[in-house]
Legacy VTK file of the C-alpha trace (Angstrom):
# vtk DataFile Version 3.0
C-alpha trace
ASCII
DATASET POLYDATA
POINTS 231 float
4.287 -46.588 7.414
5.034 -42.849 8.163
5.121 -42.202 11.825
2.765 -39.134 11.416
0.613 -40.649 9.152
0.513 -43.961 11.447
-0.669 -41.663 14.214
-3.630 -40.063 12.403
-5.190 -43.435 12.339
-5.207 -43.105 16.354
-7.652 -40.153 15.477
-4.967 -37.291 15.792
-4.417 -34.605 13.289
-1.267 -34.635 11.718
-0.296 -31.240 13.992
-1.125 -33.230 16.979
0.579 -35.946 15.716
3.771 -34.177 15.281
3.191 -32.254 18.942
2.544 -35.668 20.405
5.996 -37.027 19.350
7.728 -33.714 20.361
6.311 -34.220 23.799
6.922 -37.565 23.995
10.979 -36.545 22.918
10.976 -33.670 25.474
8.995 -34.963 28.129
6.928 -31.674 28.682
6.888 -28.338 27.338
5.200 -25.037 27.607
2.719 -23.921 24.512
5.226 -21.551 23.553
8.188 -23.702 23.550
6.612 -26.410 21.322
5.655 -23.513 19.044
9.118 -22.624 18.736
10.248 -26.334 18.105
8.253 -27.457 15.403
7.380 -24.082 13.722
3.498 -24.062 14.111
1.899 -20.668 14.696
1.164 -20.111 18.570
-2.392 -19.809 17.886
-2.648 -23.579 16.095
-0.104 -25.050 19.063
-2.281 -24.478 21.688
-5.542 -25.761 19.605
-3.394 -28.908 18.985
-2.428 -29.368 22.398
-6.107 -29.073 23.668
-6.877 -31.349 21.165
-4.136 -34.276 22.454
-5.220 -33.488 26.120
-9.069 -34.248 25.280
-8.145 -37.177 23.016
-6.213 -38.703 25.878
-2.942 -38.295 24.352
-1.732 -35.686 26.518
-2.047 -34.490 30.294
-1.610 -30.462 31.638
1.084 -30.103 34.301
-0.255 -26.556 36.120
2.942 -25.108 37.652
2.207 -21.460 39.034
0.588 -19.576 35.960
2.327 -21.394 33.699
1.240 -24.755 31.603
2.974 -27.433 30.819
1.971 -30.126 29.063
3.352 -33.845 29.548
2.618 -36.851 26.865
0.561 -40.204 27.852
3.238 -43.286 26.862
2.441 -44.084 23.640
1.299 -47.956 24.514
-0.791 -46.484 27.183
-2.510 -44.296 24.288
-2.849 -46.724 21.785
-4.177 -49.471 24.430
-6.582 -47.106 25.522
-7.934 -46.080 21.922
-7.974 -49.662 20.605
-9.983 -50.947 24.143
-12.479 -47.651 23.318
-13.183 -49.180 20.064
-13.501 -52.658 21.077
-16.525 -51.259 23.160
-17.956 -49.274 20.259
-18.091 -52.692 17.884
-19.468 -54.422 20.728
-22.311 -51.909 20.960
-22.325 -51.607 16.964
-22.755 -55.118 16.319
-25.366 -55.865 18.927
-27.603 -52.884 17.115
-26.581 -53.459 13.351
-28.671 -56.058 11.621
-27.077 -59.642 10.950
-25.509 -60.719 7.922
-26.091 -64.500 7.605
-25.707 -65.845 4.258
-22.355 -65.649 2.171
-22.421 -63.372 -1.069
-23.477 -65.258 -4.380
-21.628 -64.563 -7.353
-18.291 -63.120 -7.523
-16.870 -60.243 -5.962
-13.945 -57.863 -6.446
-11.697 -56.475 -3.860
-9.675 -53.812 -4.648
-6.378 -52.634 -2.982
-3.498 -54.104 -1.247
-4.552 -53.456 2.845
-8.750 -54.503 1.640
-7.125 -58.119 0.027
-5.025 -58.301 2.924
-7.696 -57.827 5.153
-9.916 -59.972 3.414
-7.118 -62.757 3.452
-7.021 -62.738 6.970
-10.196 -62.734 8.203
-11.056 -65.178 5.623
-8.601 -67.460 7.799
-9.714 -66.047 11.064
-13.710 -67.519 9.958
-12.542 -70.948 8.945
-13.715 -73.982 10.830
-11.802 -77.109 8.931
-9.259 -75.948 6.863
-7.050 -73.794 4.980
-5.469 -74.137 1.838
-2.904 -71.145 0.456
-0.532 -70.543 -1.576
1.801 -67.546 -1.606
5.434 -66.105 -1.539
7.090 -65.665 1.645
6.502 -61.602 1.880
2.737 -62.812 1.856
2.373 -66.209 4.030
4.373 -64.007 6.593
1.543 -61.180 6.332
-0.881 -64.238 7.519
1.544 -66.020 10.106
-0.387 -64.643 12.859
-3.856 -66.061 11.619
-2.345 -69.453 10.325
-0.861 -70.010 13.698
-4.018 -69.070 15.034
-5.926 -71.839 12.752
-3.442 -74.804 13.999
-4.087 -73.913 17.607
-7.693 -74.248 17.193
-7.099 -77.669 15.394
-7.445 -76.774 11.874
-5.814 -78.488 8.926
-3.004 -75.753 6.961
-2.044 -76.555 3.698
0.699 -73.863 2.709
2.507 -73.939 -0.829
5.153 -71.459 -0.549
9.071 -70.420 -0.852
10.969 -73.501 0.458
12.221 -70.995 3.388
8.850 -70.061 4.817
8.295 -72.937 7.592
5.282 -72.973 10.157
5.087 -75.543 12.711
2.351 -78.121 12.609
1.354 -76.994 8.659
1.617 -79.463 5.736
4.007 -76.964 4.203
5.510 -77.292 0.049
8.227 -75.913 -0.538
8.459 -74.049 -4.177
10.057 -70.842 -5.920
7.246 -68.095 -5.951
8.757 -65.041 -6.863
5.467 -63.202 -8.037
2.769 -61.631 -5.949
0.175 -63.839 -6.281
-2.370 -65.162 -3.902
-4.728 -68.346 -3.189
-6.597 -69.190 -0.762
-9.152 -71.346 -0.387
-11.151 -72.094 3.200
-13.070 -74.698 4.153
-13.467 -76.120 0.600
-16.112 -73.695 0.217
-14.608 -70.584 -0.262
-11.374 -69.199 -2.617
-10.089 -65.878 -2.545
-7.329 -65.199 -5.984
-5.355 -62.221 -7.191
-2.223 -60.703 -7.085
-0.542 -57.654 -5.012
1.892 -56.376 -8.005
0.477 -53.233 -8.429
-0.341 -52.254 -4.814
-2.900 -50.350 -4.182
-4.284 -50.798 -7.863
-4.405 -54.603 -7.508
-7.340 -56.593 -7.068
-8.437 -60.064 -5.881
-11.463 -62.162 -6.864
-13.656 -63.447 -4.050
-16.171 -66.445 -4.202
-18.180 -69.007 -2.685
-19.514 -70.093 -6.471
-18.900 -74.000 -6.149
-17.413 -74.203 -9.376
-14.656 -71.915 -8.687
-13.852 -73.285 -5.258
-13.190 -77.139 -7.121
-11.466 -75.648 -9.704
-8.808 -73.862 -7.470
-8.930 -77.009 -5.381
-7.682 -79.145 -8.379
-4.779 -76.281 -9.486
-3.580 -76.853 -6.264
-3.641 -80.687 -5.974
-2.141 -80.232 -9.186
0.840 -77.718 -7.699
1.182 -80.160 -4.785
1.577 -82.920 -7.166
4.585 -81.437 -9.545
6.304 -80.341 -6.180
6.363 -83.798 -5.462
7.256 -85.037 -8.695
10.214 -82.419 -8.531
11.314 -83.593 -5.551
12.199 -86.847 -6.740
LINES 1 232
231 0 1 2 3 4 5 6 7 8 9 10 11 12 13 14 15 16 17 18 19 20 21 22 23 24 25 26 27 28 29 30 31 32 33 34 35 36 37 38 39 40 41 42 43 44 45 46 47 48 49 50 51 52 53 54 55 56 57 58 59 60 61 62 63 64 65 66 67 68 69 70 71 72 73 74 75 76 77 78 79 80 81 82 83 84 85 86 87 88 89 90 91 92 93 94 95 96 97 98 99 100 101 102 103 104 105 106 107 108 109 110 111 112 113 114 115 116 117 118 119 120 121 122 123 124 125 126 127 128 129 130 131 132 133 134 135 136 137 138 139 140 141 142 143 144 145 146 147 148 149 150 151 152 153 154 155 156 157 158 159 160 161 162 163 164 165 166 167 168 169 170 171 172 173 174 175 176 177 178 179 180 181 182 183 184 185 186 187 188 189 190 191 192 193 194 195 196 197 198 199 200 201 202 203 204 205 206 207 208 209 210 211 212 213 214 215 216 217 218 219 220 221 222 223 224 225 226 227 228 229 230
């Protein structure tokens, strides 16, 4: 991801974004002189710079008439935008109403980050176990969560490139070159697709009973020709 671009989703604008990593370079600088570094009119520096100071980004350094301004260390910044939010989903959650019942049917999700997301929270919400099936760019995209499900005692299943090991999973070892996914949790839900095209992909989503045995048998049946092959 883009530096500047990774910054804007820490609410900046991409002028304070690019201000915020001149600071951080320079340690402190006038309005003027950060104008004059990075080519932004005077007028649309010093809006910028307001902007990181009252989004906790930046501090003001008064020395005699003139103002500095001095950046807040990035992991100090981040920390304290990602704890602010913690504290808004708290409060949002305890007001929204409660969604109890998993979705009937079938449902698409499109995009590479939404499957991803969806993969891993999917893990995150199982109880018993996981079953998945992946290349290695994707099983590493859900390490942290399938680590997280053997700690809290959960059965992992993993069919994957032979050099993607985790410790404590029933792991198969297999050439995937393609960007396919499987997953299914708890024997009661399966999430399927494929990340080829990006943002453009899409993954199908169910609890549908049906669906969930039949992806349970394709992968028995995977498991079982890995075996075979390893004979």
């Amino acid at each position: 991801m883009n530096l500047i671009e990774g910054l804007t989703n820490f609410n900046l604008t991409k002028q304070e974004a690019t201000l915020y990593v001149l600071l951080l370079k320079a340690g402190q600088l006038t309005g003027y002189e950060a104008a004059k570094q990075t080519g932004i009119s005077r007028s649309n520096t010093y809006t910028a710079l307001a902007g990181l100071v009252e989004k906790g980004a930046a501090y003001v350094l008064e020395e005699g008439k003139v103002t500095r301004y001095t950046p807040v260390a990035a992991e100090e910044f981040c920390r304290n935008k990602i704890s602010r939010l913690e504290e808004i989903k708290e409060d949002i959650i305890q007001q929204l109403p409660v969604f109890t019942s998993d979705v009937e049917g079938y449902v698409t999700i499109k995009g590479e980050q939404e499957i991803i997301n969806k993969l891993r929270n999917t893990v995150r919400q199982a109880k018993e176990r996981i079953y998945v099936s992946g290349n290695l760019r994707l099983l590493e995209l859900l390490r942290t969560e399938l680590e997280d499900a053997l700690g809290r005692g959960l059965k992992v299943v993993i069919i994957g490139d032979k050099a993607y090991q985790l410790a404590g999973a029933i792991c198969y070892g297999t050439t995937k070159q393609s960007e396919q996914i499987r997953l299914i949790a708890d024997s009661r839900t399966v999430l399927t697709g494929d990340l080829e095209d990006a943002e453009d992909s899409s993954c199908l989503y169910s609890c549908k009973r049906n669906l969930v045995d039949l992806f349970k048998e394709a992968l028995k049946n995977e498991i079982a020709l890995i075996k075979l092959t390893e004979r």
